[in-house]
PAZAPA-4460 file (N, C-alpha, C; in steps of 0.05 Angstrom, whole numbers, plus 32768, in hexadecimal, padded with zeros to 4 digits):
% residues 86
    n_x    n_y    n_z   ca_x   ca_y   ca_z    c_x    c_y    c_z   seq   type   mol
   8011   7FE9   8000   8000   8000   8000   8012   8019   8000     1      X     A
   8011   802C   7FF8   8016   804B   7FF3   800D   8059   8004     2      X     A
   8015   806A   800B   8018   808B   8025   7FFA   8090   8017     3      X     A
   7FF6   8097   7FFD   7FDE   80A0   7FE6   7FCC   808B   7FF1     4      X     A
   7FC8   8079   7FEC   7FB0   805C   7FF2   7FAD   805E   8002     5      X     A
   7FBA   8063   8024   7FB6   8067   803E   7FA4   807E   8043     6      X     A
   7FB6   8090   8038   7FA6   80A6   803B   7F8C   80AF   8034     7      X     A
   7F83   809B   801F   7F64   8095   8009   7F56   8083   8022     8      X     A
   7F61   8076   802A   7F4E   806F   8049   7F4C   8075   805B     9      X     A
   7F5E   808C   805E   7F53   8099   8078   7F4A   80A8   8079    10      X     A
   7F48   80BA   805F   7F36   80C8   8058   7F17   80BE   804F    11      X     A
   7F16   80A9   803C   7EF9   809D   803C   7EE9   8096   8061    12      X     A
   7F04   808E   8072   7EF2   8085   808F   7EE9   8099   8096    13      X     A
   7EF4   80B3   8095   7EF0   80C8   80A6   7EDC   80D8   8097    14      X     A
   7ED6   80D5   8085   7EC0   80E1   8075   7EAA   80CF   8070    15      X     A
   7EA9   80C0   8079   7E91   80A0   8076   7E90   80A1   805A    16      X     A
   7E9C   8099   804E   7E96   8094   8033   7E92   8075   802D    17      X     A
   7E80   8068   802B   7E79   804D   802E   7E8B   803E   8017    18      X     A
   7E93   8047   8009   7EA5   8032   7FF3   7EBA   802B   8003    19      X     A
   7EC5   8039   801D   7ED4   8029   8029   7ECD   8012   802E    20      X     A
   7EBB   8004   8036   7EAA   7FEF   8038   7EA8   7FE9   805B    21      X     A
   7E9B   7FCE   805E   7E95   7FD0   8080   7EB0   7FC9   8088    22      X     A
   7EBE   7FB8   8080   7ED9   7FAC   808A   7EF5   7FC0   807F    23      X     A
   7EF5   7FD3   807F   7F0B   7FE3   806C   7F1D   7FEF   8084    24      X     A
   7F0C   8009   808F   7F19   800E   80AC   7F2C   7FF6   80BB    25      X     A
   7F15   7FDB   80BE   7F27   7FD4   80D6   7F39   7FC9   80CA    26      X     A
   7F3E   7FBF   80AD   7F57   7FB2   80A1   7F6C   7FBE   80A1    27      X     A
   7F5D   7FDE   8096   7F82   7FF6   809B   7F8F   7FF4   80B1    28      X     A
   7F7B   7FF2   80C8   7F88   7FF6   80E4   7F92   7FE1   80EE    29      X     A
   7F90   7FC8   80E6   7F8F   7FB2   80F6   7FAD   7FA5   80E5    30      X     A
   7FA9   7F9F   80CD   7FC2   7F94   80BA   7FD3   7FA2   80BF    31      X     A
   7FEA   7F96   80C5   8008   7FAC   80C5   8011   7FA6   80A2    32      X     A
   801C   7FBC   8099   802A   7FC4   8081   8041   7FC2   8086    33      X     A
   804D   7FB1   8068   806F   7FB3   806B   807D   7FCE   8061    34      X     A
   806B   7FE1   8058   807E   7FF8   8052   8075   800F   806B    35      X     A
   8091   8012   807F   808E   801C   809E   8083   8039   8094    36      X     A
   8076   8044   8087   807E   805D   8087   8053   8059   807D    37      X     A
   8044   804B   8074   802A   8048   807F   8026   8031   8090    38      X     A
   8036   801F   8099   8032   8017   80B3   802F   802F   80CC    39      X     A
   8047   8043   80C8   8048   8055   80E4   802A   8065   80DC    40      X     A
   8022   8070   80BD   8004   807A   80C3   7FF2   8074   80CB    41      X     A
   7FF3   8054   80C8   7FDC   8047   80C8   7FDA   803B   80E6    42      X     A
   7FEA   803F   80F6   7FEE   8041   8112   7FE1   8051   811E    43      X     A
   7FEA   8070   8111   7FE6   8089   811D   7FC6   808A   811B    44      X     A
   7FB9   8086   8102   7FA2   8084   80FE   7F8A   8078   8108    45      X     A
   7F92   8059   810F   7F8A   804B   8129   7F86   8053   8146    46      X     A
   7F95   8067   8140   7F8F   806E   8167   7F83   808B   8172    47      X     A
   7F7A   8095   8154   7F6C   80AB   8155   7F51   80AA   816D    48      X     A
   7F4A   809D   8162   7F31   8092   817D   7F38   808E   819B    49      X     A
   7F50   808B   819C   7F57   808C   81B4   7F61   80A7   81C3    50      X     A
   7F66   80BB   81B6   7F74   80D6   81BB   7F5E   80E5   81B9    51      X     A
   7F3F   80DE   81A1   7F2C   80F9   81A8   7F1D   80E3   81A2    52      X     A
   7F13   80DB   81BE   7EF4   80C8   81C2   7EE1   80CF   81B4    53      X     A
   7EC6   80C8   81B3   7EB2   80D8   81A4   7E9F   80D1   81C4    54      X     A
   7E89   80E7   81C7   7E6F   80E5   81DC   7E62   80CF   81D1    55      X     A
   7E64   80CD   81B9   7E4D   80B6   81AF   7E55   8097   81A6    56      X     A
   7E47   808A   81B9   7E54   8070   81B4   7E52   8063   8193    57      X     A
   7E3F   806F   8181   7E44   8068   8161   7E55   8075   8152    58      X     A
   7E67   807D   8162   7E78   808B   8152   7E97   8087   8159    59      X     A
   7EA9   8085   814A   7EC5   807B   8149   7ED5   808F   815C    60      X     A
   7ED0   80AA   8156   7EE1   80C1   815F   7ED2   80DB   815D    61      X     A
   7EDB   80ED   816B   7ED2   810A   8173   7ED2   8117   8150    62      X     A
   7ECA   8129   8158   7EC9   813D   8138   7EDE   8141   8138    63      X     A
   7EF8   814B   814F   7F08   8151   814C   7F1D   8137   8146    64      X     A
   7F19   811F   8146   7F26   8109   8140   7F2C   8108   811C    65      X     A
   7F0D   8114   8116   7F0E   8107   80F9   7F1C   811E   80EF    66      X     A
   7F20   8141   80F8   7F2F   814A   80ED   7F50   8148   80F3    67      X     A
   7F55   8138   8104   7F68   8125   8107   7F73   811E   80F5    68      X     A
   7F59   8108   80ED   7F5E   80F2   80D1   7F60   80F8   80BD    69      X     A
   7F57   8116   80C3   7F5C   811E   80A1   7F6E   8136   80A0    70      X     A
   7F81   813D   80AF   7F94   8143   80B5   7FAC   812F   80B3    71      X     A
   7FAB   8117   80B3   7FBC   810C   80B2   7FBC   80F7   8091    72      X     A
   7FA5   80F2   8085   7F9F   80F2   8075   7FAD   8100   8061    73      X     A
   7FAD   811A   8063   7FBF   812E   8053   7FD4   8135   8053    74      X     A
   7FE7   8124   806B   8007   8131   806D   800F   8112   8067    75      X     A
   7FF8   8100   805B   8002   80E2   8057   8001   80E2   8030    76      X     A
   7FED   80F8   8027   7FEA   80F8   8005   8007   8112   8007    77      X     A
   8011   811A   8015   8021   8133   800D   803A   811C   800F    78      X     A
   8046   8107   8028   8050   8100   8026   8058   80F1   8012    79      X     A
   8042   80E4   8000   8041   80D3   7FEE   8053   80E6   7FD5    80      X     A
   8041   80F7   7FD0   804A   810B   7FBB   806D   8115   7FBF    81      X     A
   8072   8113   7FD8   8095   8124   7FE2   80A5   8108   7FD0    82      X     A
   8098   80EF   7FD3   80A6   80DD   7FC7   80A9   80D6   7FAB    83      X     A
   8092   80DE   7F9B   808E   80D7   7F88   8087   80BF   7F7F    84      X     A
   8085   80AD   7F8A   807B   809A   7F8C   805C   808D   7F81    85      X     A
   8055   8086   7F5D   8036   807F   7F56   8032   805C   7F63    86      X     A
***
């Protein structure tokens, strides 16, 4: 997987965009990747929920979690791009 592909799912979770599908989230988070550099995102990404709870038990993370996720989302497509890397 690519810094770019990582970042296309953490952006689809954090925006509910259902083509991620029901099982997509927990695969990013759960599979470790052999390239360390979206393994360490996909770490960081995982534990969002844990740093800004949400009040509501149907929900993964705080509002401020998902702009988290999509904050990190974006320094993961920029990283992609620093590389050059299709």
């Amino acid at each position: 997987m690519t810094l770019l592909e990582a970042s296309e799912i953490i952006r689809m979770f954090a925006t509910g965009d259902p083509a991620l599908g029901k099982w997509g989230w927990d695969d990013f988070v759960s599979v470790s990747d052999p390239d360390p550099a979206v393994n360490a995102l996909r770490l960081r990404a995982g534990r969002v929920n844990l740093d800004y709870p949400s009040d509501n038990p149907s929900h993964w993370c705080s509002k401020a979690g998902i702009a988290v996720l999509l904050t990190i989302a974006d320094e993961a497509a920029r990283a992609h791009s620093a590389v050059g890397i299709d």
